[in-house]
N, C-alpha and C positions, 0 to 999 in steps of 0.2 A: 285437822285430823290427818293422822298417816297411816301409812297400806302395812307397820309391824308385825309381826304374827299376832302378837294378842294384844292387838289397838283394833279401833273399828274404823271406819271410812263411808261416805256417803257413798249412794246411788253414781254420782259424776262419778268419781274415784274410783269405785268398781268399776265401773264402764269403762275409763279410759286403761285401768288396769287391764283389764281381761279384754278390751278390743272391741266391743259388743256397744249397742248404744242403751242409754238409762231406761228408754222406752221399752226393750227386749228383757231389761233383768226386773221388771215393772211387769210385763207381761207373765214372765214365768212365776214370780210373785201374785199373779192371778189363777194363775194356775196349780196356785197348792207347793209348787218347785222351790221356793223359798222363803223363808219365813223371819225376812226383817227385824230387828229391835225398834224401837220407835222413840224418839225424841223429841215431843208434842208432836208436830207434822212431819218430821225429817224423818225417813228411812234411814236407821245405824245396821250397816252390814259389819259380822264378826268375820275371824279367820274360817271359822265355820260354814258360812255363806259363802262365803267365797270358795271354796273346797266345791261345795254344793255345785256353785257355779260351774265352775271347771267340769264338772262330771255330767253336768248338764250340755255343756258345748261341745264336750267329749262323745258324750252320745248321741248328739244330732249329727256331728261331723262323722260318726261310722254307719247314720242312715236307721238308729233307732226311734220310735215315736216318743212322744211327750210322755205317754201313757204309761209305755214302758219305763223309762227313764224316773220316771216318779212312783213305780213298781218298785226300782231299784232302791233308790232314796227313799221311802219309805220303810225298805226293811235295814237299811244302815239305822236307822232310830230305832228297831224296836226288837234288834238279834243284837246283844253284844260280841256273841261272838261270830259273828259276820257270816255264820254255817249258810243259813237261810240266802242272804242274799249272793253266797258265791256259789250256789248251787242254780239260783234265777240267772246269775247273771252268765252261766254256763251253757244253760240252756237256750236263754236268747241268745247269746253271741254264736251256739250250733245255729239255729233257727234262721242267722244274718249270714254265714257263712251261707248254707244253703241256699239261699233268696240271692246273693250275690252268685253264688257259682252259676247259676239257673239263668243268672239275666248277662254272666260273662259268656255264656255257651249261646243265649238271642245275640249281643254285640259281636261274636264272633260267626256267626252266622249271615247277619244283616250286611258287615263287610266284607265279606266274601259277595255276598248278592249285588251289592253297591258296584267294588270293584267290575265285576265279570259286566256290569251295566255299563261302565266307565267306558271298560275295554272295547263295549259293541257300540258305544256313542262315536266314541274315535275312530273306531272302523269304518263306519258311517260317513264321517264325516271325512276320511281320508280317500275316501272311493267318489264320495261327491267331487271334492276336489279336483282328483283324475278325471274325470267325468268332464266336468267344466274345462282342464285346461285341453282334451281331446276333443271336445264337441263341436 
């Protein structure tokens, strides 16, 4: 089997396509995420699946849930015209902006507290020093 546009490709194939292992697109396959052809026991993924895929890894890798993600992917099946899900998919990605701004403004906070800690370790540690070689 090959990875064509409109040929299908096992489980292995996917995996080693998209980089992800057989057990992870098995996984999201339990979870509703994608929904295989079947050839007696052999998972047949379409170029469809694999799209799936993609948008699946796409939005874990920007930090959204499973939940969400199959929010999404479910209304790609059931709005042709895509109104529905680029209207969700607007609102979550506000939703992720905001949740990132909020934890960029804690990591910009936390390294400033780090640093200023750094700063008074080594001061610390540079007065001990003196210390010692005066003592």
């Amino acid at each position: 089997m090959t990875n064509r546009f409109n040929e299908v490709m096992t489980v292995t194939e996917l995996a080693r396509e998209t980089g992800v292992t057989a057990r992870a697109i098995r996984f999201y396959e339990s979870k509703g995420l994608l929904h295989p052809q079947r050839a007696g026991t052999t998972r047949i993924y379409t170029h469809r699946e694999r799209g799936r895929l993609q948008l699946i890894l796409r939005g874990k890798r920007l930090g959204f849930s499973l939940t969400d993600i199959g929010d999404y992917l479910n209304l790609y099946d059931a709005d042709p015209t895509q109104q529905d899900q680029i209207m969700l998919l607007l609102a979550k990605v506000d939703a992720r902006i905001k949740e990132l701004e909020s934890q960029k403004i804690d990591l910009e906070a936390s390294l400033t507290e780090l640093s200023a800690v750094k700063d008074q370790a080594l001061l610390a540690l540079k007065n001990n020093t003196k210390r010692v070689a005066n003592g």
